[in-house]
MARLO-148989 format. One line per 3 residues: number of its first residue (from 1); for each residue x, y, z of N, C-alpha, C. Coordinates in steps of 0.02 Angstrom, whole numbers. Layout:
BEGIN
NUM) X,Y,Z,X,Y,Z,X,Y,Z; ...
//
This chain:
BEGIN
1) 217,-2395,745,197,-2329,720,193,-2328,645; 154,-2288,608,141,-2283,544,183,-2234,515; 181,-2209,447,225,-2177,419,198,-2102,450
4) 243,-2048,464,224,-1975,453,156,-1965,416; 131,-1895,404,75,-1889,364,105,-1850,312; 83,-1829,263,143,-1801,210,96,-1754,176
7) 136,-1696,192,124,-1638,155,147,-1602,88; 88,-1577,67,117,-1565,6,99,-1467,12; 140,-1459,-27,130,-1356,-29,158,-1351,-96
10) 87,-1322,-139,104,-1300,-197,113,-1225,-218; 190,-1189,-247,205,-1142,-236,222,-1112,-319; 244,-1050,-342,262,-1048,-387,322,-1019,-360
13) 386,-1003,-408,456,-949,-399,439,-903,-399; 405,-887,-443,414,-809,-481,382,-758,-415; 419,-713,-381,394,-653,-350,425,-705,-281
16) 444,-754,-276,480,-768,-191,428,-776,-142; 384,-751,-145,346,-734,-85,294,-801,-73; 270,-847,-97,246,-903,-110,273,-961,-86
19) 354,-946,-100,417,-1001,-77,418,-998,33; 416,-916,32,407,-899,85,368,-918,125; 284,-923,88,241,-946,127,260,-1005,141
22) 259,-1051,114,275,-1126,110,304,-1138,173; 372,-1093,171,430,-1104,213,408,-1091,294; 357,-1028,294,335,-1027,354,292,-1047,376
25) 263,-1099,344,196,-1153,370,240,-1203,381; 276,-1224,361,322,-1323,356,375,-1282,448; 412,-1228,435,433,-1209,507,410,-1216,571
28) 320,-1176,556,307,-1163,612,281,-1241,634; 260,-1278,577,218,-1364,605,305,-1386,646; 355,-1366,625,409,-1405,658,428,-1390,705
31) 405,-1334,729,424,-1314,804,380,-1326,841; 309,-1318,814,258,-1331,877,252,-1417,870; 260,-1469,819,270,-1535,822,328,-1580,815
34) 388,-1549,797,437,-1584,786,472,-1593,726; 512,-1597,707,563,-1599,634,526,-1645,622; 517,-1747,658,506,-1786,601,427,-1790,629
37) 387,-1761,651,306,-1751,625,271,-1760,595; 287,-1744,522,268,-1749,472,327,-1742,424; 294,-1776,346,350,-1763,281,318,-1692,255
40) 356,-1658,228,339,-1609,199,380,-1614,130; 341,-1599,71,380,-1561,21,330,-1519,-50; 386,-1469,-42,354,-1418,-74,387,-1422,-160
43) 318,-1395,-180,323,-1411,-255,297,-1359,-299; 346,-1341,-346,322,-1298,-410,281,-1308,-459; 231,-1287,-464,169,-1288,-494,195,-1295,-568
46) 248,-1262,-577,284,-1251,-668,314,-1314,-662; 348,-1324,-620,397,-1383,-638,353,-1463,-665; 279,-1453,-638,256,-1507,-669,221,-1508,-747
49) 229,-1460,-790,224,-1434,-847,302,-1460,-895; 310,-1412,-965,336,-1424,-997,392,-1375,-981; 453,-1356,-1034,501,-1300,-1029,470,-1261,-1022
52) 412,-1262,-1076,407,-1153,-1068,346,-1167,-1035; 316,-1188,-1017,284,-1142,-950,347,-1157,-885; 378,-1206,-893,432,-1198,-835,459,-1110,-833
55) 476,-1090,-894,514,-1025,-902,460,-987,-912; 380,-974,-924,350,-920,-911,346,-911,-811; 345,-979,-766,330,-950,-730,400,-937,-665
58) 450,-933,-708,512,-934,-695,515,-864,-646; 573,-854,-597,606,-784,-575,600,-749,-619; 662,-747,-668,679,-720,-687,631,-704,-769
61) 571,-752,-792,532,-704,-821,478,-655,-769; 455,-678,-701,425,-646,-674,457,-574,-677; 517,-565,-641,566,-508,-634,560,-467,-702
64) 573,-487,-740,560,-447,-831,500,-420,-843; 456,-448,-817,399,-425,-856,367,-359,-770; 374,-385,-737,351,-304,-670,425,-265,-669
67) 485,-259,-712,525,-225,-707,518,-188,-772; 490,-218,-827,512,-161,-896,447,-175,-908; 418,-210,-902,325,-208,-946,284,-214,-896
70) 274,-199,-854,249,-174,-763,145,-189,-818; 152,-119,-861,74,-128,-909,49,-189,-919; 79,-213,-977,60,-281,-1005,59,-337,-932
73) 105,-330,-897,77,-380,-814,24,-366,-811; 15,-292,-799,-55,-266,-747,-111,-293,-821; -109,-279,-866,-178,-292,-921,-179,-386,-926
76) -125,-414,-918,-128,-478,-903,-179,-509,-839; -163,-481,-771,-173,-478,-720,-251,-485,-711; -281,-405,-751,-357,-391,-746,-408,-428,-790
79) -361,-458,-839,-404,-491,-894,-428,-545,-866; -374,-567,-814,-400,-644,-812,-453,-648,-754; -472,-577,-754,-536,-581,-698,-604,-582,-745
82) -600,-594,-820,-653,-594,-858,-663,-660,-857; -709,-675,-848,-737,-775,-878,-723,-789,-906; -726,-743,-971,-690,-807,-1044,-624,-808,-1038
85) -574,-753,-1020,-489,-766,-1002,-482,-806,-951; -515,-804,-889,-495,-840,-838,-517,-921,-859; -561,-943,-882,-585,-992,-889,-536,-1046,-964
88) -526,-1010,-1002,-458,-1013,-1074,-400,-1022,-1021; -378,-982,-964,-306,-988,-934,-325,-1037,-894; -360,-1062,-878,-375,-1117,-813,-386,-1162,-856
91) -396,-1161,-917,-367,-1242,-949,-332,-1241,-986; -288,-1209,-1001,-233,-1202,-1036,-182,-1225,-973; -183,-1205,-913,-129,-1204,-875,-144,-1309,-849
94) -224,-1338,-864,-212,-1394,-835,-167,-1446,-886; -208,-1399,-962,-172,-1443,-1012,-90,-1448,-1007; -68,-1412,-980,16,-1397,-963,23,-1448,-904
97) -15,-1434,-862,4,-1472,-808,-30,-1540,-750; -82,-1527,-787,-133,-1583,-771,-80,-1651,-774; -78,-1673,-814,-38,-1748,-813,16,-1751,-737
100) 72,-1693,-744,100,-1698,-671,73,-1692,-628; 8,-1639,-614,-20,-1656,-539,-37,-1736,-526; -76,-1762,-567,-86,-1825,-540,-50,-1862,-543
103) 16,-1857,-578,79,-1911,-563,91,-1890,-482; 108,-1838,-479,119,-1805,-416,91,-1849,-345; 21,-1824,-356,-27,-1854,-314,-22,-1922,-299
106) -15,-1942,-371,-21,-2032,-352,40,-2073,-330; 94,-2014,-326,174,-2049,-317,167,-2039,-259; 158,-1965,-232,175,-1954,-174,105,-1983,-116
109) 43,-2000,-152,-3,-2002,-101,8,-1946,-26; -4,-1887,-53,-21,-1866,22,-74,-1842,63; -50,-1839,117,-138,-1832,156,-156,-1750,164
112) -117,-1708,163,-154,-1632,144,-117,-1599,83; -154,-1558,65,-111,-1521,-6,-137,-1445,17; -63,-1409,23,-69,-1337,50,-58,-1300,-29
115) -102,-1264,-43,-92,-1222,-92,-71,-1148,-62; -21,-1120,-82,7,-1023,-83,3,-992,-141; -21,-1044,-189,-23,-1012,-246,-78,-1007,-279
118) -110,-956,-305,-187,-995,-346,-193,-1017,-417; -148,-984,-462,-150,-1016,-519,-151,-1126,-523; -124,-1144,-503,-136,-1213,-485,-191,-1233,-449
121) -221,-1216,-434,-298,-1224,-399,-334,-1262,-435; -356,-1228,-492,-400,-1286,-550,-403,-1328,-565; -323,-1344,-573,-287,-1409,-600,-296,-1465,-537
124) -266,-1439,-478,-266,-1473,-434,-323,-1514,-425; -394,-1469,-418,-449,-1494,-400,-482,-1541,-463; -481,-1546,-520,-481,-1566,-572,-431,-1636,-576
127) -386,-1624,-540,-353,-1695,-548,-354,-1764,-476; -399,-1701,-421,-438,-1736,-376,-482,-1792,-385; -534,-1754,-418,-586,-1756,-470,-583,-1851,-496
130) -534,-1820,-545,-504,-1884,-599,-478,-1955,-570; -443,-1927,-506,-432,-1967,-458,-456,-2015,-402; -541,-1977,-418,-570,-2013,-360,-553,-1985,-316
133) -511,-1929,-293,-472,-1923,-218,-509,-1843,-173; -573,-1822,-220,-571,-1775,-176,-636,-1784,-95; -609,-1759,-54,-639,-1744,21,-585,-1847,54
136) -535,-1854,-6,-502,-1906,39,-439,-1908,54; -415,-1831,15,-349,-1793,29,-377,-1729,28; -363,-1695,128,-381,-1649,119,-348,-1587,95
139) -374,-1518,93,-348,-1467,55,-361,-1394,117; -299,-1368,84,-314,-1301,120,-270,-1233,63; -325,-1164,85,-275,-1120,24,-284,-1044,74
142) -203,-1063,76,-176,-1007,109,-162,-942,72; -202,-889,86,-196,-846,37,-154,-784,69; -112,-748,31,-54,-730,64,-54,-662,46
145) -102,-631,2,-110,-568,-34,-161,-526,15; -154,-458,21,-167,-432,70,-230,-413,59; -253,-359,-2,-300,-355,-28,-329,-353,-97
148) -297,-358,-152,-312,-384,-202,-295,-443,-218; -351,-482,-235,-344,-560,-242,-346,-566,-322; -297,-613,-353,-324,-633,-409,-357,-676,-399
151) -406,-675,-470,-481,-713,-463,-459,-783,-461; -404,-827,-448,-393,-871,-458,-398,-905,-377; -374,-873,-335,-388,-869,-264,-463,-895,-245
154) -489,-854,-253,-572,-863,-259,-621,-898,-299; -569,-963,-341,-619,-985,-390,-651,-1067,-366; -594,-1089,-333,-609,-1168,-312,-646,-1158,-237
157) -698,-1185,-235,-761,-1182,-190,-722,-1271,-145; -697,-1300,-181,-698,-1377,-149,-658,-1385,-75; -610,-1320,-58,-557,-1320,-3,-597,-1326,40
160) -534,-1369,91,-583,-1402,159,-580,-1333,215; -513,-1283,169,-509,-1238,228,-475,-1186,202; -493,-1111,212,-480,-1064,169,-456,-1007,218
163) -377,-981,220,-369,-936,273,-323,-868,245; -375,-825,268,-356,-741,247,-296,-697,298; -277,-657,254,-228,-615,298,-267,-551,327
166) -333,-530,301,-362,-472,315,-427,-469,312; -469,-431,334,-535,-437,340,-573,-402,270; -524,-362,250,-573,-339,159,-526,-416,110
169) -487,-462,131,-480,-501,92,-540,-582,97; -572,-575,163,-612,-621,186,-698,-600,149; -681,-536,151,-764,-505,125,-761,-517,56
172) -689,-532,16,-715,-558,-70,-742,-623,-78; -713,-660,-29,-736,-737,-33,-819,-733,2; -849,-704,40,-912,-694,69,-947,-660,26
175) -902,-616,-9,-967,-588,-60,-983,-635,-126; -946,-693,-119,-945,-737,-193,-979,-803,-160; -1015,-794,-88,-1039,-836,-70,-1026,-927,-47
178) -944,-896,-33,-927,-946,19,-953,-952,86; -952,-997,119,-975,-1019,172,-927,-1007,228; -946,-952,282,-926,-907,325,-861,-959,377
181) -908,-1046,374,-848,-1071,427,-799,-1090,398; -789,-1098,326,-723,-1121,288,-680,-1070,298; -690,-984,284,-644,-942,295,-639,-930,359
184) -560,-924,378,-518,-908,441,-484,-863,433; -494,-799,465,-469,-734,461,-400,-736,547; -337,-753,530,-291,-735,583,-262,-678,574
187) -243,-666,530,-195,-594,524,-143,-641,465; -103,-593,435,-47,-619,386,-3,-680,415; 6,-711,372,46,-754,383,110,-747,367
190) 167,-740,427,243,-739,444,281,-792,455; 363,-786,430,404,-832,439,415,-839,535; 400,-891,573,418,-882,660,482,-827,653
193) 512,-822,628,572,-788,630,564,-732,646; 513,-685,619,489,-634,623,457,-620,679; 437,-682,728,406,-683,793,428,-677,857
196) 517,-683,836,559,-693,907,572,-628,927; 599,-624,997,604,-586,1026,689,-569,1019; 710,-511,982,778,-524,996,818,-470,1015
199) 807,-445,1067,820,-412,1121,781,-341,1095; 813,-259,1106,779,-194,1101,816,-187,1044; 775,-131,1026,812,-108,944,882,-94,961
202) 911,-60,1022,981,-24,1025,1028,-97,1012; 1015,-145,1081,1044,-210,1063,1055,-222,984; 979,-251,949,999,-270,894,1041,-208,841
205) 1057,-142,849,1100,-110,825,1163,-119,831; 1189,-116,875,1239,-136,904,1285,-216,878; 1242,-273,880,1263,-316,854,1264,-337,776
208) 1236,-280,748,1237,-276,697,1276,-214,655; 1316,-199,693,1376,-135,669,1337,-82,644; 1300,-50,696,1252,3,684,1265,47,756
211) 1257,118,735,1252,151,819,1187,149,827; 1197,126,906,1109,117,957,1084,187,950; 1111,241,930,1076,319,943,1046,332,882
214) 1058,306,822,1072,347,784,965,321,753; 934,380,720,880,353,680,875,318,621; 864,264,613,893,189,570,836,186,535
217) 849,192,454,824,185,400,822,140,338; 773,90,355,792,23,326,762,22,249; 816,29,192,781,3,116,793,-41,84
220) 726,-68,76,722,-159,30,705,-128,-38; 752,-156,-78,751,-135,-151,733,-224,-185; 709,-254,-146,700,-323,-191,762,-368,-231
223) 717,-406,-259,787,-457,-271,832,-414,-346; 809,-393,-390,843,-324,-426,846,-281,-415; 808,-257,-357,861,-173,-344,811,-155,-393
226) 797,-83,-348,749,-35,-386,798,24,-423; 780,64,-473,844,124,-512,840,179,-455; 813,199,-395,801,240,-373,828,235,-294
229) 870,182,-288,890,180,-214,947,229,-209; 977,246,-266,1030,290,-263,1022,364,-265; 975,393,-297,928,460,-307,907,464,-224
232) 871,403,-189,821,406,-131,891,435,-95; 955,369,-97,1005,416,-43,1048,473,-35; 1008,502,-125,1057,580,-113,998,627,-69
235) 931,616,-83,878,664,-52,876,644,25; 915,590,53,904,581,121,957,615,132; 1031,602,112,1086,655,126,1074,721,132
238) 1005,753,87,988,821,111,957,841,154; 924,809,188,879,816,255,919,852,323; 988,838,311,1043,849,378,1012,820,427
241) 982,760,433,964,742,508,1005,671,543; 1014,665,587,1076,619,607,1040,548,618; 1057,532,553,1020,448,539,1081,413,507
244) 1061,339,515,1092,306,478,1055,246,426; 1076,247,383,1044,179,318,1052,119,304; 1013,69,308,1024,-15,285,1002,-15,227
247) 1053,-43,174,1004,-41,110,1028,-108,72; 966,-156,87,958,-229,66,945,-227,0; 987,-248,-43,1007,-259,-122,997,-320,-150
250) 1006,-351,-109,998,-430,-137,1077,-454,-189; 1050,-459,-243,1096,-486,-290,1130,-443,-329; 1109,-357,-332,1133,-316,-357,1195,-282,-311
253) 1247,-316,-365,1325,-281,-326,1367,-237,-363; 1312,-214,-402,1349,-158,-436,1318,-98,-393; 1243,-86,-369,1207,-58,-312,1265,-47,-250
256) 1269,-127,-226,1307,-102,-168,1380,-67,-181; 1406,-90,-229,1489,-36,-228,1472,30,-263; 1419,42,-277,1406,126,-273,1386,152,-232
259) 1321,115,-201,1332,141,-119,1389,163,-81; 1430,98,-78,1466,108,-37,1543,143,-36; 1548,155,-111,1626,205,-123,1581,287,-110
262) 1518,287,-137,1470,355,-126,1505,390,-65; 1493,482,-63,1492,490,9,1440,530,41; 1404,497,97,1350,526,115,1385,548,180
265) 1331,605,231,1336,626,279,1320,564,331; 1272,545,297,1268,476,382,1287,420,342; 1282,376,391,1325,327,352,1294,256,315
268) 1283,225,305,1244,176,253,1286,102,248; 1249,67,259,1276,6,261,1226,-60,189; 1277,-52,149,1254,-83,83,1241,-179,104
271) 1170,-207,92,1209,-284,131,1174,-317,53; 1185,-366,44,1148,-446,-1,1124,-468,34; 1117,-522,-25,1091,-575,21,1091,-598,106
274) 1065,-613,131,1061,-605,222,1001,-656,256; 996,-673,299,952,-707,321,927,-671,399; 980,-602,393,962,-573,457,918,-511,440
277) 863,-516,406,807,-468,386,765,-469,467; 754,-521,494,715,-510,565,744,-461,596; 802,-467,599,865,-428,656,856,-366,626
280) 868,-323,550,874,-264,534,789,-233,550; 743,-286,546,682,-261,530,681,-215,625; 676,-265,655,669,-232,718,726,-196,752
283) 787,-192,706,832,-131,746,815,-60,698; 750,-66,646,753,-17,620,695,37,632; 687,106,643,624,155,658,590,155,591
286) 595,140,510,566,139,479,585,89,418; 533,96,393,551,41,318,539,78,270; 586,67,211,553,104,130,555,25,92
289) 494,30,46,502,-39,-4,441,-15,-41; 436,-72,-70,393,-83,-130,339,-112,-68; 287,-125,-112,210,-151,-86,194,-218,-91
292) 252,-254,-80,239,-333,-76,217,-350,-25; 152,-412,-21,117,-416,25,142,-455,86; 207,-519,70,263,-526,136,278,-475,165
295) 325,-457,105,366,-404,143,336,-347,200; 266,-335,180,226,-285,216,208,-314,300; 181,-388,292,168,-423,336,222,-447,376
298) 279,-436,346,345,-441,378,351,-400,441; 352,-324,398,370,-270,414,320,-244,484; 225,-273,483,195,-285,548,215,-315,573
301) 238,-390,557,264,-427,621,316,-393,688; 370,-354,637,426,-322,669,389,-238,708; 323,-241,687,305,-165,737,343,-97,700
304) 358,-119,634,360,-49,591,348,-39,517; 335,40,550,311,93,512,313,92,447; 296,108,396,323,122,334,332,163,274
307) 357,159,236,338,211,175,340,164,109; 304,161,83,273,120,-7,317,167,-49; 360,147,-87,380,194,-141,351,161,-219
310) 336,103,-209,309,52,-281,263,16,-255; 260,-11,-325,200,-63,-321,189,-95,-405; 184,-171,-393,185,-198,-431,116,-192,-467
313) 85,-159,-507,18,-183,-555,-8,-227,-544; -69,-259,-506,-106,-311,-523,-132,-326,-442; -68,-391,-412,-110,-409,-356,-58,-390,-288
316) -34,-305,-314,-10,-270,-248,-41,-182,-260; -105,-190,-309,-139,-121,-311,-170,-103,-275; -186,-137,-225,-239,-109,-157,-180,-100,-104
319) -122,-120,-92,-68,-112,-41,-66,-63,-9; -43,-20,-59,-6,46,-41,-73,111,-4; -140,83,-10,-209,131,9,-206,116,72
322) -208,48,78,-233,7,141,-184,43,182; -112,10,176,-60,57,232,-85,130,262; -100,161,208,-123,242,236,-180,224,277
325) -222,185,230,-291,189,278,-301,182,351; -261,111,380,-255,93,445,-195,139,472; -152,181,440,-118,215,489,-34,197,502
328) -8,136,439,54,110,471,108,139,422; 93,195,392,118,229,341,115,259,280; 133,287,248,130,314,172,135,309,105
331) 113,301,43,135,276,4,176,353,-27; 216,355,-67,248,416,-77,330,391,-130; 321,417,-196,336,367,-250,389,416,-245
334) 392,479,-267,462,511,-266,502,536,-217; 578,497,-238,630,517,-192,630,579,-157; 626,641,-180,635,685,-139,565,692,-95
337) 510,693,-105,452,697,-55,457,631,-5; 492,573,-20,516,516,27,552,546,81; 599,571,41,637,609,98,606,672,131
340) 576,687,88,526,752,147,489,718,195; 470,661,184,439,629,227,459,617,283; 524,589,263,562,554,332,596,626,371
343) 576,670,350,615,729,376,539,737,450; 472,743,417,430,756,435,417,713,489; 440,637,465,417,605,531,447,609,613
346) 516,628,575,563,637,627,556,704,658; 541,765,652,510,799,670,441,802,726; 405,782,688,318,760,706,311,704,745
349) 362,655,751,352,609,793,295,560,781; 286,565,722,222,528,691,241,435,690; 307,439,705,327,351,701,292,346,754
352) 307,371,812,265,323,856,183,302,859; 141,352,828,83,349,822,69,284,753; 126,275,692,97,232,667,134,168,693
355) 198,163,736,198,93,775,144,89,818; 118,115,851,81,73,884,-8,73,858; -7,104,801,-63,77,744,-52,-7,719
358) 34,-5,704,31,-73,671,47,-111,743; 66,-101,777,71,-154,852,-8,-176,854; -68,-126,892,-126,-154,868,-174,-215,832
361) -162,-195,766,-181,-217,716,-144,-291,726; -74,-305,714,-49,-373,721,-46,-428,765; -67,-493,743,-86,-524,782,-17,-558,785
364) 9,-554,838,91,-612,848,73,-697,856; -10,-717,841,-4,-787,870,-31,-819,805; -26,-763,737,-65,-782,675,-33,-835,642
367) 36,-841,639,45,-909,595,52,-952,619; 40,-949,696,40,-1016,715,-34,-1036,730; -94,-994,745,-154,-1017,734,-191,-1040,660
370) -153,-1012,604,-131,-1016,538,-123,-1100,541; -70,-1134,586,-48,-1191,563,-69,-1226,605; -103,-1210,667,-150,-1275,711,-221,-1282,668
373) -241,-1235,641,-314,-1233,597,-285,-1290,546; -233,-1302,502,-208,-1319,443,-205,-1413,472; -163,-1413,520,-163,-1474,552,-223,-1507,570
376) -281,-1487,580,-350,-1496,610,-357,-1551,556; -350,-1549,479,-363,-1569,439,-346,-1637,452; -295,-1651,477,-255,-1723,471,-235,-1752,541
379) -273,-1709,583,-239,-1749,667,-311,-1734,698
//
């Protein structure tokens, strides 16, 4: 037998959601082929650069700049949809990193290269190019953004295989005159995790120190915690309606011990870090978050509802429309009309009409037709 085939997935840190993808393409090839199947390893687009682009495309500058300069992101964001910016940043970023892709390439020799990210696109194909190596390592670019694409997504024509989460994200690449059989429209791409079955919502309440009766209100404040999760849970305390709260903090534990010395009428369960987001997602009747395009695609996988309270400037500005448009919830920025909301739904009974909008719409067999399309390449 010969060696594995070896994969490569190029990702950035900054925003998590990239790392994610990665994670749920290399998963799902291991369940439907096996742990040793293939090699996989995933790689930071910065890390093959110098310090500071290592630290521009870092967490924690990502986190700084959509937490206090949200503007300057978003005017960053739109510029580089002009030719002369995009075309200045697409060689600026090879001059940074050009030399490591093709160390990369030529160390690792591998036989597909999964891109989640598009800023590295240029470089990549450019160091194909240089290499002699392109149409002899193939390529695929998984695009993970729901409906605003940065133009960086849409710039390399050379991919052997190009796959969308949505049908207005498939019509930018058709209107720029890609070729209809390269794009593959499945539905978003999910961690399997998000795919299992793990028992009825009451069950997963229950095993998760929640009452099965109670109406369960799930808030993702991201990996810093938004200033408003604490405002959101005094206007839900005014509603008087007999619910209870999950409120995923991440790394902020000054969040959770104010939560949790706080006193509300229902009761609230402050968590971190967790790996049981599948389990809360589906023991919960609704979601509040920001407009990240995982998290959203998450939140279909699990068959709920939602409410948008943010949104990041740039390539999560179409998010929060779309949700309303198809029906799987609201966008609705201030705490107290949030909470009028959730007063309303519970009332109106309107959750059920937008679960089974987003039941519909989601396809449960997308990341794994996602990753038999991806494999085609190399088997």
């Amino acid at each position: 037998m010969g060696r594995p085939k070896k994969i490569i997935y190029l990702i950035s840190h900054a925003g998590g959601g990239h790392r994610t993808a990665a994670d749920a393409i290399e998963t799902a090839i291991k369940e439907m082929r096996g742990e040793a199947a293939f090699n996989h390893k995933i790689v930071n687009i910065w890390s093959l650069g110098s310090g500071f682009h290592q630290f521009l495309g870092s967490k924690r500058t990502y986190a700084f700049l959509v937490k206090y300069i949200p503007f300057i992101y978003m005017l960053g964001f739109w510029f580089e949809h002009t030719s002369f910016c995009f075309n200045f940043t697409s060689s600026q970023i090879y001059k940074e990193i050009g030399k490591g892709m093709a160390e990369l390439i030529k160390s690792e020799k591998p036989d597909l290269i999964v891109s989640v990210h598009p800023l590295g696109n240029h470089t990549l194909f450019k160091a194909l190019t240089e290499l002699k190596l392109i149409n002899k390592i193939r390529t695929a670019n998984v695009v993970i953004e729901l409906i605003t694409l940065h133009r960086a997504w849409t710039a390399s024509r050379e991919f052997d295989l190009i796959t969308v989460p949505t049908k207005e994200a498939k019509e930018q690449f058709l209107k720029l005159g890609f070729p209809e059989e390269k794009i593959k429209l499945f539905g978003p791409l999910v961690r399997p995790q998000f795919l299992r079955d793990y028992g009825s919502r009451e069950e997963l309440r229950i095993k998760e120190g929640l009452d099965p009766d109670k109406f369960t209100i799930l808030i993702m404040s991201g990996v810093e915690g938004f200033n408003n999760v604490f405002k959101l849970a005094k206007e839900l305390d005014k509603i008087n309606k007999d619910l209870q709260v999950v409120v995923l903090v991440s790394k902020n534990k000054k969040l959770i011990r104010r939560l949790e010395e706080s006193r509300f009428k229902f009761k609230i369960k402050a968590i971190g870090f967790t790996s049981k987001v599948p389990q809360l997602m589906r023991a919960s009747d609704i979601l509040i978050t920001k407009a990240g395009s995982v998290t959203i695609s998450e939140a279909l996988a699990s068959s709920l509802p939602m409410i948008i309270n943010s949104y990041i400037p740039g390539q999560e500005s179409g998010n929060p429309a779309w949700i309303e448009r198809n029906g799987f919830g609201k966008y609705v920025k201030n705490p107290r009309k949030i909470a009028e909301t959730v007063n309303d739904w519970i009332e109106s009974g309107k959750i059920k009409e937008y679960r089974e909008n987003v039941k519909k719409f989601f396809n449960p067999k997308s990341t794994f037709e996602i990753v038999e399309e991806i494999l085609k390449l190399i088997t």
